[in-house]
Structure formats: C-alpha cells, structure tokens
C-alpha positions in Angstrom: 29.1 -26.3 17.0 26.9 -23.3 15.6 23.0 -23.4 16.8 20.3 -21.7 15.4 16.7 -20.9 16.7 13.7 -23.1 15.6 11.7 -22.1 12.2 9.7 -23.3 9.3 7.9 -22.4 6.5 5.9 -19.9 7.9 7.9 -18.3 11.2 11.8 -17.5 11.4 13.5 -17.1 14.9 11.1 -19.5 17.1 12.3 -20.1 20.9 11.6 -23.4 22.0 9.3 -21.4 24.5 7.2 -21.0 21.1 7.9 -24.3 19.5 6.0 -25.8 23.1 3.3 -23.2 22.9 2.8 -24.2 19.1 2.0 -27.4 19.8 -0.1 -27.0 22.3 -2.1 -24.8 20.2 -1.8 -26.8 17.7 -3.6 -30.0 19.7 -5.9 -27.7 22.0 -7.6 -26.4 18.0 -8.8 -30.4 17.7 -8.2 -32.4 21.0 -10.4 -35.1 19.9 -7.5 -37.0 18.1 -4.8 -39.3 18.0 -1.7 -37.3 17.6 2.2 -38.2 17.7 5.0 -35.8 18.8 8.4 -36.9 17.7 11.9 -35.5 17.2 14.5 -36.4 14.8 18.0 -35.6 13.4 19.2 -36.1 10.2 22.7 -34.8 8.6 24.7 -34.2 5.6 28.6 -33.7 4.9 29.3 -30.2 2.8 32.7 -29.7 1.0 33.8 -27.7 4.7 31.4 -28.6 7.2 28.7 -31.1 8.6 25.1 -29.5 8.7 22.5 -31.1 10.9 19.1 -30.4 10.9 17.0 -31.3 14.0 12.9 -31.6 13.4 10.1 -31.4 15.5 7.0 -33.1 14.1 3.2 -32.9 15.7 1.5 -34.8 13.7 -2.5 -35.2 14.0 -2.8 -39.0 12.8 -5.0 -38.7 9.5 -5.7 -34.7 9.8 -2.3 -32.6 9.1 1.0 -32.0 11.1 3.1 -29.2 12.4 6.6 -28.9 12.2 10.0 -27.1 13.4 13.4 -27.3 12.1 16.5 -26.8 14.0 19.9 -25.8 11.8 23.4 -27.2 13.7 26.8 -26.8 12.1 29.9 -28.4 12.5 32.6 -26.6 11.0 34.4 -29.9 9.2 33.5 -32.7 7.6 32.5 -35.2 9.8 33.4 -38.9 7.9 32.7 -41.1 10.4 29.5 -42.6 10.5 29.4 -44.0 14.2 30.4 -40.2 14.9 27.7 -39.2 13.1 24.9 -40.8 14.4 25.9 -40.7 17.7 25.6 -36.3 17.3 22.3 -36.8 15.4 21.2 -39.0 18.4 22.7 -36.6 20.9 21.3 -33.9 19.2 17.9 -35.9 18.9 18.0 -36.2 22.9 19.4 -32.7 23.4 16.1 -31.0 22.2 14.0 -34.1 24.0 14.7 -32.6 27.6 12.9 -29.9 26.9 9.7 -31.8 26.9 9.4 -31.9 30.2 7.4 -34.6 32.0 5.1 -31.7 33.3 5.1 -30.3 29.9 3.6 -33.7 28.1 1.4 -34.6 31.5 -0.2 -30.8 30.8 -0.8 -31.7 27.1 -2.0 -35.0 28.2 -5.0 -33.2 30.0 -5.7 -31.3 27.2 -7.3 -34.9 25.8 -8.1 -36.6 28.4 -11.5 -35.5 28.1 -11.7 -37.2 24.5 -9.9 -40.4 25.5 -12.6 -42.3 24.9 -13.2 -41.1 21.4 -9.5 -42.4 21.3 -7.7 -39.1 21.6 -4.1 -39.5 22.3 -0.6 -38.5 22.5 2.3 -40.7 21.5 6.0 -38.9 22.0 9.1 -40.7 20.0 12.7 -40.5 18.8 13.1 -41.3 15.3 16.7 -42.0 14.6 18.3 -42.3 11.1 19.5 -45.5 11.2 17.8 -48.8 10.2 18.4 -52.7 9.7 19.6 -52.1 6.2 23.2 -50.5 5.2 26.2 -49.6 7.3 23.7 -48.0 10.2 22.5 -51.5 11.4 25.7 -51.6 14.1 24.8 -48.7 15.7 21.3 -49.6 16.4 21.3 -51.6 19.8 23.9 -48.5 21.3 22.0 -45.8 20.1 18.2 -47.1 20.9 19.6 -47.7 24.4 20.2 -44.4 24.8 17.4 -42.9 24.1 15.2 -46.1 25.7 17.2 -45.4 28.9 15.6 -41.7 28.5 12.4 -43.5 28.7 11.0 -42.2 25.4 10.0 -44.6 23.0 12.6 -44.7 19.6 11.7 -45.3 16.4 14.6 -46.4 13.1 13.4 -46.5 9.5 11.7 -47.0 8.1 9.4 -45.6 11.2 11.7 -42.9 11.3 10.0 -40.2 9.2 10.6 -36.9 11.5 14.9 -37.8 10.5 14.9 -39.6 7.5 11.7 -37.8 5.6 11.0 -34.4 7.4 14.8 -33.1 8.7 16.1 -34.9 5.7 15.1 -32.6 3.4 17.0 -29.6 4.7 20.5 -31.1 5.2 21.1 -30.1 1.6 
C-alpha cells in the first residue's frame, strides 16, 4: 500500500504534525462555536489499482470548515466489497490514533471558556456504508470497531467527511 502526505486545496506535503496544528488554529481563530472534527475514507476501483482517499473535516457548525485529504493506493483492483470497507474503516481508524486523548482534551480547553455560549467539540468516524445497498451487512462489524475505539461513528447519510468530502477525490 502507497501513502502520501496530507494536502488540500491550498497546501501540498502536510505532516499530520501540521494537519493537528491546523486545526487548532483553525478553532483557536473563533472558539466561541460548536465545531465537529471527523475522519472518513472513501474509495474507488481504477482499471490497475484501488485508490483511497482518507479526509479530515473541521467543520465550524454554520461558519465554514477545514479540510485534509490523504491519497492511499493499492496496486490491484480490489472487488470485494467486505474487503473494501473493511480498509476504508481501517484506514478511517489508522489516521484516528493520532488524535490523541491529550490532543482533543488540549483543544477541549481551547472552549471551555465559551461553553456556555455552547461552544463545543464533537469528534466522529464517518464510514461509507449505510442502511441502503449492498453495505448494510457490514454495518454492525464495522461500527463495532470503531465504537470499541470509543469514538462515536457516523454511516450515510451522516457520513459526509467519506461519502461527500473524500468522495470526490477517488476519481
């Protein structure tokens, strides 16, 4: 499997030392919010390989978002769709560890002197699978995993940062 550093639109070549310190820039500009942090994988089969695309999503509920997009490659076509999901998960939980407990609990005190304006921080898994279509077996065995992480999952249609944001680089 090929790996790639983090970018977007405006940056190339982004540690996840700088994807971190983004978003806490990014909440310590406007503290005073609601904001939800979330990570999601989404994939697509190419005539030779299997390109995933892993997102990072900040997004400042009713005031604008901040994103990061991680490339992965697999070098066949991967058919399967249990096999799939389960990397997109994986790779979904694989970028989740680096949000470390300290990590969150130090942008936690960022608002906690505008929790009661109702700032506050909400961090999620979206996966790309959902009650509708083929996906719906895998749900219970891949929302286990990541509930067992002890970060709260989300499927579609909740599941924007996969099946909206990372989406749309998988082409």
């Amino acid at each position: 499997m090929e790996y790639s550093t983090f970018y977007n639109q405006s940056k190339q070549h982004m540690t996840v030392e700088d994807v971190l310190q983004s978003i806490e820039s990014f909440i310590a500009q406007d503290p005073a919010n609601q904001y939800r942090l979330s990570i999601g994988t989404d994939s697509h089969v190419h005539k030779s390989h299997t390109r995933f695309i892993t997102a990072i999503h900040i997004h400042r509920i009713g005031k604008g978002a901040w994103g990061a997009l991680r490339n992965h490659t697999v070098s066949r076509k991967i058919m399967s769709l249990k096999e799939k999901i389960s990397i997109e998960t994986w790779l979904s939980q694989e970028v989740a560890f680096h949000f470390t407990p300290e990590y969150l609990a130090g942008l936690g005190q960022l608002l906690a002197p505008y929790e009661k304006e109702g700032a506050s921080l909400q961090f999620e898994i979206h996966l790309d699978i959902g009650t509708k279509g083929r996906s719906k077996d895998l749900i219970k065995d891949m929302t286990e995993r990541i509930d067992a992480m002890g970060i709260d999952v989300k499927i579609k249609p909740d599941a924007y940062a996969a099946s909206s944001y990372a989406n749309r680089y998988t082409k």
